[in-house]
C-alpha positions in Angstrom: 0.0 0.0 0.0 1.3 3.3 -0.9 1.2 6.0 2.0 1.9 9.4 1.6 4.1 11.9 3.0 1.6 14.6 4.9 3.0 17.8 3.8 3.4 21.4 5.6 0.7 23.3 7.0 -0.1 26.9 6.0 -2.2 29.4 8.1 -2.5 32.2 6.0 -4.7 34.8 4.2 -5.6 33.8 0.6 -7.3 35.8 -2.1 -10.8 34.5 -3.5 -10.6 34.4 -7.4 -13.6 33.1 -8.1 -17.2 32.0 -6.5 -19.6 30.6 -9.2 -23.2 28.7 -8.6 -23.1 25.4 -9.6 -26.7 24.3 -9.0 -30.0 25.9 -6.9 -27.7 25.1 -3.3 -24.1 24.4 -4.3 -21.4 27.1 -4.8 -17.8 27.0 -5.8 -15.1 29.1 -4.6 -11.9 29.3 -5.7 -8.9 31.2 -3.8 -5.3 31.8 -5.0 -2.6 29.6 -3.2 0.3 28.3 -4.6 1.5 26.8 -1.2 -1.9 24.6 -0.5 -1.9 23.7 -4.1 1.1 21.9 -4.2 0.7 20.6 -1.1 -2.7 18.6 -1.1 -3.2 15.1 -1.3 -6.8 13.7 -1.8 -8.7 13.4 0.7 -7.0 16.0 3.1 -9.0 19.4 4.0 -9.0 23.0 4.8 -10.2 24.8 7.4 -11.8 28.3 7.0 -12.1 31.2 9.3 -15.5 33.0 7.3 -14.8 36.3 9.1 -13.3 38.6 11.8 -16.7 38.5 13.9 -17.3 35.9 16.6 -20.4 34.3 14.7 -19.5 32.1 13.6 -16.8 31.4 16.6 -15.6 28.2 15.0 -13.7 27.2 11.4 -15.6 25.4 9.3 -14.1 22.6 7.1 -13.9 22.0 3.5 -12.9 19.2 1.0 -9.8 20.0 -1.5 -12.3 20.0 -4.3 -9.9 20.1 -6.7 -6.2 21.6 -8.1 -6.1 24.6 -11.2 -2.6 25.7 -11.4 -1.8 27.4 -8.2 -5.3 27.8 -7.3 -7.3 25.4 -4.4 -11.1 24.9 -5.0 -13.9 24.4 -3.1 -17.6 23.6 -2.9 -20.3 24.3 -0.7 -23.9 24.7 0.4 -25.2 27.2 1.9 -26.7 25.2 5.1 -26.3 27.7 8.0 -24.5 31.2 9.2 -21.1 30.2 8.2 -21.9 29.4 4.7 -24.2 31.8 4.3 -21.3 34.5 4.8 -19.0 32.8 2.7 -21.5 32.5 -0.1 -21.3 36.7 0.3 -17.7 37.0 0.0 -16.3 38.6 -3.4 -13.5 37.9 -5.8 -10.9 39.6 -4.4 -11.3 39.3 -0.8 -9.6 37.6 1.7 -9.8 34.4 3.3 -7.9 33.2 6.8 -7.0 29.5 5.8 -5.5 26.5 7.6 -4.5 23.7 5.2 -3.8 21.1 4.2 -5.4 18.9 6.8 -5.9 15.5 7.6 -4.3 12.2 6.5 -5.0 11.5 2.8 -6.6 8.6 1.0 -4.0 5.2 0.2 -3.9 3.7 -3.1 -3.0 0.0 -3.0 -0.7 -0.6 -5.5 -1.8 -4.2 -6.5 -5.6 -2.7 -6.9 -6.9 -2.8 -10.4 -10.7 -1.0 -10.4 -11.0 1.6 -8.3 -14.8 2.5 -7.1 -15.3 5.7 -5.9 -19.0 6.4 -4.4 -20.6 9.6 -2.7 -23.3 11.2 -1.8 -24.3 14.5 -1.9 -21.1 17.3 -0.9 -19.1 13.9 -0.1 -18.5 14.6 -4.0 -15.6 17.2 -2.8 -13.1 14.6 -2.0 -13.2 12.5 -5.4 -11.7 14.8 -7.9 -8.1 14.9 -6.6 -8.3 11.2 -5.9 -9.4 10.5 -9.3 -6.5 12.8 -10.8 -4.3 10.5 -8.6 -5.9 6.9 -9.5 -5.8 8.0 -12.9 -2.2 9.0 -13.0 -1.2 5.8 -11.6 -3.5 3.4 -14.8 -5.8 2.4 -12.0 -9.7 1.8 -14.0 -12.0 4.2 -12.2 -15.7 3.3 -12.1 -17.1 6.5 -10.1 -20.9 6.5 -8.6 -22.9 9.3 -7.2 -25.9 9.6 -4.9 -28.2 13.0 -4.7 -31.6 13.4 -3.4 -32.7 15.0 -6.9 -31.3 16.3 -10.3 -31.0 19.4 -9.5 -28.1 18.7 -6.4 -25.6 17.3 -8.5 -22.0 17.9 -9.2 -20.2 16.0 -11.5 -17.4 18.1 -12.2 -13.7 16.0 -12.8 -15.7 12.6 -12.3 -14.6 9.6 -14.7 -17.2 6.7 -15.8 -20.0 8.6 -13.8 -23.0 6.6 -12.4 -25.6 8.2 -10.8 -28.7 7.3 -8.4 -31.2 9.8 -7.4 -34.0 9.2 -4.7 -36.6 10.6 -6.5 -35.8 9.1 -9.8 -35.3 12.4 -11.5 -32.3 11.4 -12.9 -30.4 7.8 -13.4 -31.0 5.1 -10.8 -34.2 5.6 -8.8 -33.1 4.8 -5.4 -30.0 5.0 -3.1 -26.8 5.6 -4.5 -25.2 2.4 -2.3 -28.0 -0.3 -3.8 -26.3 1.2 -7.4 -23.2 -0.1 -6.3 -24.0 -3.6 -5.5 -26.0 -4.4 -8.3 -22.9 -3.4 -10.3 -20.4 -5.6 -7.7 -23.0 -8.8 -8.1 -21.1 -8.7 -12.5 -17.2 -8.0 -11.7 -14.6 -9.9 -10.0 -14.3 -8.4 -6.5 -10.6 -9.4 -5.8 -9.5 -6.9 -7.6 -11.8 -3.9 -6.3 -10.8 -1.4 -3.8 -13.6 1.0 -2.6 -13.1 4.7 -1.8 -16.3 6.7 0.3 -17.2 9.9 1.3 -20.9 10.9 2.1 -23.5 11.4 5.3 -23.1 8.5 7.9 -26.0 6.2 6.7 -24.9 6.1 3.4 -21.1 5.3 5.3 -23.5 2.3 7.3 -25.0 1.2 4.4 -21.5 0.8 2.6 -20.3 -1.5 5.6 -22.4 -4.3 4.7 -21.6 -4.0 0.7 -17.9 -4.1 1.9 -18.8 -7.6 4.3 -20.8 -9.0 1.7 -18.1 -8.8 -1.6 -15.2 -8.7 1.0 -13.5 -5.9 -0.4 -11.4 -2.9 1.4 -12.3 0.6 1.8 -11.6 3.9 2.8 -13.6 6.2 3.9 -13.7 10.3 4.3 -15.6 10.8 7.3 -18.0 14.3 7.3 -17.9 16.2 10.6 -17.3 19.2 12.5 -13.5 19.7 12.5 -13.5 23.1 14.0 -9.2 23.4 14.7 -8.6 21.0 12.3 -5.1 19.3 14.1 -6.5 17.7 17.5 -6.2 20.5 19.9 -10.2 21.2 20.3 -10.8 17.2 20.5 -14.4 17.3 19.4 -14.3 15.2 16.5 -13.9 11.9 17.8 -14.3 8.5 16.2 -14.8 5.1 17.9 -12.5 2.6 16.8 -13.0 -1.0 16.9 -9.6 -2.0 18.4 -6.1 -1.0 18.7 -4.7 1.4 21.7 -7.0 4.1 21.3 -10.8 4.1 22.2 -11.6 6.8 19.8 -9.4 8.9 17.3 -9.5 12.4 16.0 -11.3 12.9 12.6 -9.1 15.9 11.6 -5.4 14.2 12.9 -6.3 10.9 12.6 -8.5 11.1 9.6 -11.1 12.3 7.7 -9.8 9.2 5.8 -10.4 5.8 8.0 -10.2 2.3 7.0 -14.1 1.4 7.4 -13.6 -2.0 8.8 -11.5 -0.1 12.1 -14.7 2.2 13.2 -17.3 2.3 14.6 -20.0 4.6 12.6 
């Protein structure tokens, strides 16, 4: 298995180049940063200060959506306060940024067909990983849950299946039950499984992954608010090993699925 080097940490000011609309509740934001650029490995995150006020107190974190040149991008939904401000941010302002974060996702070398699956935002972790897999001849067979049409993003994806649970677009049903009637027509040795969505869709993946006996990682969604362990409220239960529980933003966001506890 091929583990990466976690790279420096930046805390910095960045300059916002772009914000676009990418459907009815989904933005992307783009800020100039040469240092996070070439820094991030899939699956690792940021961690946003939105303003100078105290609401919102705490960071919020975001996905390394993808790479352009010496540029980091992000997506988002405007959900609450915190997101709500960023959406009002302008091309040229300034953002207070920690990053990278996190441990990143492992490619096994000896892995032929690589399946990545999300739902929803989980979609911000899979473009840099699919840059990656595709760099290193891995076949990439992508899948990709929303609750409608209209909440997609399928920006950078490669081989894109999709699964809506109102049938407006795709499979009618739940973006997990797409994925295993693929699995029931391919050889599963040679399969290695890469996640990120909301924590039923997580559940719902660890029976696929005991039923076809094949690994995964997962990038677990949560409120990361330092982002490096020092506020300790992201915990995750593990299954065994030293530690009861490990940090999502240290430790993680990306966790063998068979080691917690969801």
């Amino acid at each position: 298995m091929n583990h990466p080097t976690i790279n420096t940490m930046y805390i910095k000011k960045f300059r916002i180049t772009r914000i676009n609309s990418i459907n009815p509740s989904s933005f992307n934001l783009q800020f100039y940063s040469p240092e996070i650029a070439s820094t991030s490995l899939p699956g690792q995150f940021i961690n946003i200060k939105i303003d100078e006020t105290s609401v919102p107190l705490l960071r919020r974190p975001f996905s390394v959506y993808n790479i352009n040149d010496d540029e980091v991008e992000i997506v988002f939904a405007v959900w609450g306060m915190g997101t709500k401000k960023l959406h009002q941010k302008k091309v040229g302002e300034y953002l207070d940024v920690i990053g990278p974060l996190g441990k990143p996702f492992n490619i096994n070398e000896e892995e032929k067909i690589s399946i990545l699956i999300a739902g929803g935002l989980g979609v911000a972790a899979l473009p840099l990983l699919t840059r990656a897999l595709d760099k290193k001849g891995k076949s990439i067979k992508t899948f990709l849950g929303a609750r409608t049409k209209n909440l997609l993003i399928t920006s950078y994806l490669k081989n894109l299946d999709v699964a809506t649970d109102d049938g407006s677009f795709g499979y009618h049903g739940t973006v997990v039950d797409l994925l295993h009637k693929y699995l029931l027509n391919v050889d599963c040795s040679v399969i290695k499984i890469y996640g990120c969505g909301p924590t039923p869709m997580l559940k719902a993946l660890v029976n696929i992954t005991n039923e076809f006996k094949v690994p995964c990682e997962v990038s677990l969604e949560t409120s990361m608010a330092c982002g490096f362990g020092i506020c300790q409220g992201c915990a995750v239960e593990m299954k065994q090993g030293n530690k009861k529980y490990s940090l999502t933003c240290k430790d993680g966001p990306v966790f063998n699925l068979k080691e917690i506890i969801l």
